[in-house]
C-alpha atoms as one frame of an Amber mdcrd trajectory, in Angstrom:
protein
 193.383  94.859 111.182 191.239  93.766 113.767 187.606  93.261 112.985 185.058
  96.082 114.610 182.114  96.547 113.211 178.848  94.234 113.281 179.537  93.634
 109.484 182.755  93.154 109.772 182.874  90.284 112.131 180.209  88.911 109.870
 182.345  88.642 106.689 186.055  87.644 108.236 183.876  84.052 108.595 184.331
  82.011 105.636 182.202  78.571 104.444 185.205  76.464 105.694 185.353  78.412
 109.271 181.850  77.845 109.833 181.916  74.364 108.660 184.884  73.777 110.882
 182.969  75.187 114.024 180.003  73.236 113.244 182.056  70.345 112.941 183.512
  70.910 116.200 180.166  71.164 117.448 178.419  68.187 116.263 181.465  66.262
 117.637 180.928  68.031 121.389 176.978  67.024 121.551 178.521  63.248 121.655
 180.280  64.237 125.306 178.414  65.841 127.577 180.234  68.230 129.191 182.799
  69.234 126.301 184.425  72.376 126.044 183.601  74.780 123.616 184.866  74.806
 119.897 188.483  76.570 119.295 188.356  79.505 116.933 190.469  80.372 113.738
 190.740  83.718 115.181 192.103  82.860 118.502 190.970  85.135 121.442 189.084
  88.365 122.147 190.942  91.233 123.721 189.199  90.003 127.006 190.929  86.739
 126.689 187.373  84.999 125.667 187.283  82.235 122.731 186.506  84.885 119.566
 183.333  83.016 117.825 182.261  86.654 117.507 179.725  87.384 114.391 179.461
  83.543 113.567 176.398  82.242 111.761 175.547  78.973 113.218 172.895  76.332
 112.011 174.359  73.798 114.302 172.841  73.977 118.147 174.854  74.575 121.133
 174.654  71.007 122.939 175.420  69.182 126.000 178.076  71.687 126.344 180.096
  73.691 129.407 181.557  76.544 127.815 183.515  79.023 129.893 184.852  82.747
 128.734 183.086  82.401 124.901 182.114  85.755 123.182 179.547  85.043 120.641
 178.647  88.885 120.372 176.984  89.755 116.990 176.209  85.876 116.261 173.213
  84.028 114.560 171.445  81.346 115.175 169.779  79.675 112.566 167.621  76.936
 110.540 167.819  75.056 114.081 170.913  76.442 115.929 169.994  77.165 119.610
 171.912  76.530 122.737 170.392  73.307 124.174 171.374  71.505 127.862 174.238
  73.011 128.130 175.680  75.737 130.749 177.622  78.664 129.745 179.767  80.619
 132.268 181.538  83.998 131.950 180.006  84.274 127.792 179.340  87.331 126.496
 176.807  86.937 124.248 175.607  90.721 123.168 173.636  91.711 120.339 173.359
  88.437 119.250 170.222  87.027 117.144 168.739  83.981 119.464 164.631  84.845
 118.159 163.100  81.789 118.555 164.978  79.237 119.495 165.776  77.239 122.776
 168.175  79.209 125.435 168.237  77.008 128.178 169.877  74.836 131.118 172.445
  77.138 133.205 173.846  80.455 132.283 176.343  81.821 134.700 177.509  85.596
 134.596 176.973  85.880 131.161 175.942  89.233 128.980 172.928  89.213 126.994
 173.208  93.250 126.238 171.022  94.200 123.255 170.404  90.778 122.130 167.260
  89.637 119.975 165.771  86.998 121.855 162.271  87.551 120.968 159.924  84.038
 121.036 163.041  82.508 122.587 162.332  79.944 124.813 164.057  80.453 127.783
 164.659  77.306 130.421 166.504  76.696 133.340 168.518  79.252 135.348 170.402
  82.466 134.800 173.164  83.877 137.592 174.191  87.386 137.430 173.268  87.888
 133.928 172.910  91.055 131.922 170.395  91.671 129.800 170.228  95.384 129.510
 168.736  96.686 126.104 167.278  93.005 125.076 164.460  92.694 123.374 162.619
  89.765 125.100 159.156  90.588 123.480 156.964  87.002 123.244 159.971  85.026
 125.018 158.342  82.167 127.050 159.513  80.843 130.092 158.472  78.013 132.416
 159.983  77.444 135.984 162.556  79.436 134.990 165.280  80.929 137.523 167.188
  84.468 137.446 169.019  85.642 139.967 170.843  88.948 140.056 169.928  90.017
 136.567 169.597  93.035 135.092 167.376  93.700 132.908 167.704  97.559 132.953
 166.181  98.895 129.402 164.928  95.373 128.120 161.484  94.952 125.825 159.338
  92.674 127.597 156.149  92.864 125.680 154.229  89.896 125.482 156.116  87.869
 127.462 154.921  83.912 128.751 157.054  83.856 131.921 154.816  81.383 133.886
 154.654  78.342 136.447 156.473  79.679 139.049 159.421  81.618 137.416 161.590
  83.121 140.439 162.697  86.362 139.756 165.442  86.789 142.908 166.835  89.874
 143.666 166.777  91.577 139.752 166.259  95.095 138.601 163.843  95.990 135.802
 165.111  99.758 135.779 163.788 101.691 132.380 161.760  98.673 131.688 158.544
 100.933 130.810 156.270  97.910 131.219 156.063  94.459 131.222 153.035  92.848
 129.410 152.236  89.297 129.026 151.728  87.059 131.430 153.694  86.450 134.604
 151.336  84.170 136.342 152.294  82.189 139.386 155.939  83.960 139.439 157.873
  84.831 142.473 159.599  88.325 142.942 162.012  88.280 145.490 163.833  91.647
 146.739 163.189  93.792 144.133 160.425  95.746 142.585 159.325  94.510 139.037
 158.470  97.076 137.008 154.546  98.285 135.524 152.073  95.393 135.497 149.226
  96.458 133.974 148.208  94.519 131.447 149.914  91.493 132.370 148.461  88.734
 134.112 149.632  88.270 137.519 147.170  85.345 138.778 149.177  84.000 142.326
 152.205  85.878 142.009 153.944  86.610 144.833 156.004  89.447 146.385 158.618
  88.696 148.392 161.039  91.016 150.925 163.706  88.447 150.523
């Protein structure tokens, strides 16, 4: 039967899967540029490497990973994803508080994920992050373009020294609080600032 629920995709993962994946990874961080890990249960219904509801201590490294789904994963004691860029990933609902999620992200999905005091680097293309929770996240320099972020909690946020924010949408976003300072908006309207700081940001028609 194939796996549904949350909890489900949780338990199919035995100690040897895990180890094996972690394995796999440890092995990649040595080649820049490897693929991603194979998975005991093949692929998802969407044709994407299943690593769905893993629970990873091992990071993400020096990687280019292309059609993963890593929905309902955690990262923990140390996993992160690390300098490498991941392309056509889903990656929704997936537990990624505190730890590094950075380099190049490339049409990937971020719905409902936990990435609260994640620290977010490098640059995100087309990426959906509807219904995230993005609450004390920091940022620095940081690049989106065409993201969504369309429901997302972004409370307390550090986004600073010059993060671009080209041509996104911040629909249902009910505020964003924090500190934005130095950021560029480009074509779109970011949503309530009030109680955010906003020292040299700029507005642009793009």
């Amino acid at each position: 039967m194939t796996p549904q629920t949350k909890r489900q995709l949780r338990d199919r993962w035995t100690p040897e899967h895990t180890a094996s994946i972690e394995r796999e990874l440890v092995l990649a961080a040595r080649r820049p540029g490897a693929s991603a890990p194979t998975s005991p249960f093949g692929t998802t219904g969407g044709g994407r490497i299943d690593l769905r509801g893993i629970r990873l201590t091992t990071p993400i490294r020096w990687q280019h990973a292309i059609g993963v789904d890593l929905s309902d994963a955690v990262f923990a004691d140390g996993a992160s994803v690390n300098e490498s860029e991941l392309e056509d990933c889903v990656l929704d609902r997936i537990d990624m508080r505190g730890v590094f999620v950075r380099r190049r992200f490339v049409d990937c999905s971020f719905a409902g994920a936990k990435l609260s005091g994640a620290r977010l680097g490098g640059t995100f293309i087309g990426c959906d992050f509807s219904g995230a929770t993005l609450s004390r996240s920091v940022a620095s320099g940081v690049r989106f373009e065409r993201c969504t972020f369309t429901g997302a909690t972004l409370r307390a946020v550090q986004w600073t020294s010059r993060c671009v924010f080209d041509h996104c949408v911040f629909d249902g976003v009910a505020a964003l609080t924090g500190s934005v300072a130095g950021g560029v908006f480009i074509g779109a309207t970011p949503p309530e600032l009030d109680g955010c700081i906003v020292d040299h940001v700029r507005f642009e028609a793009g």
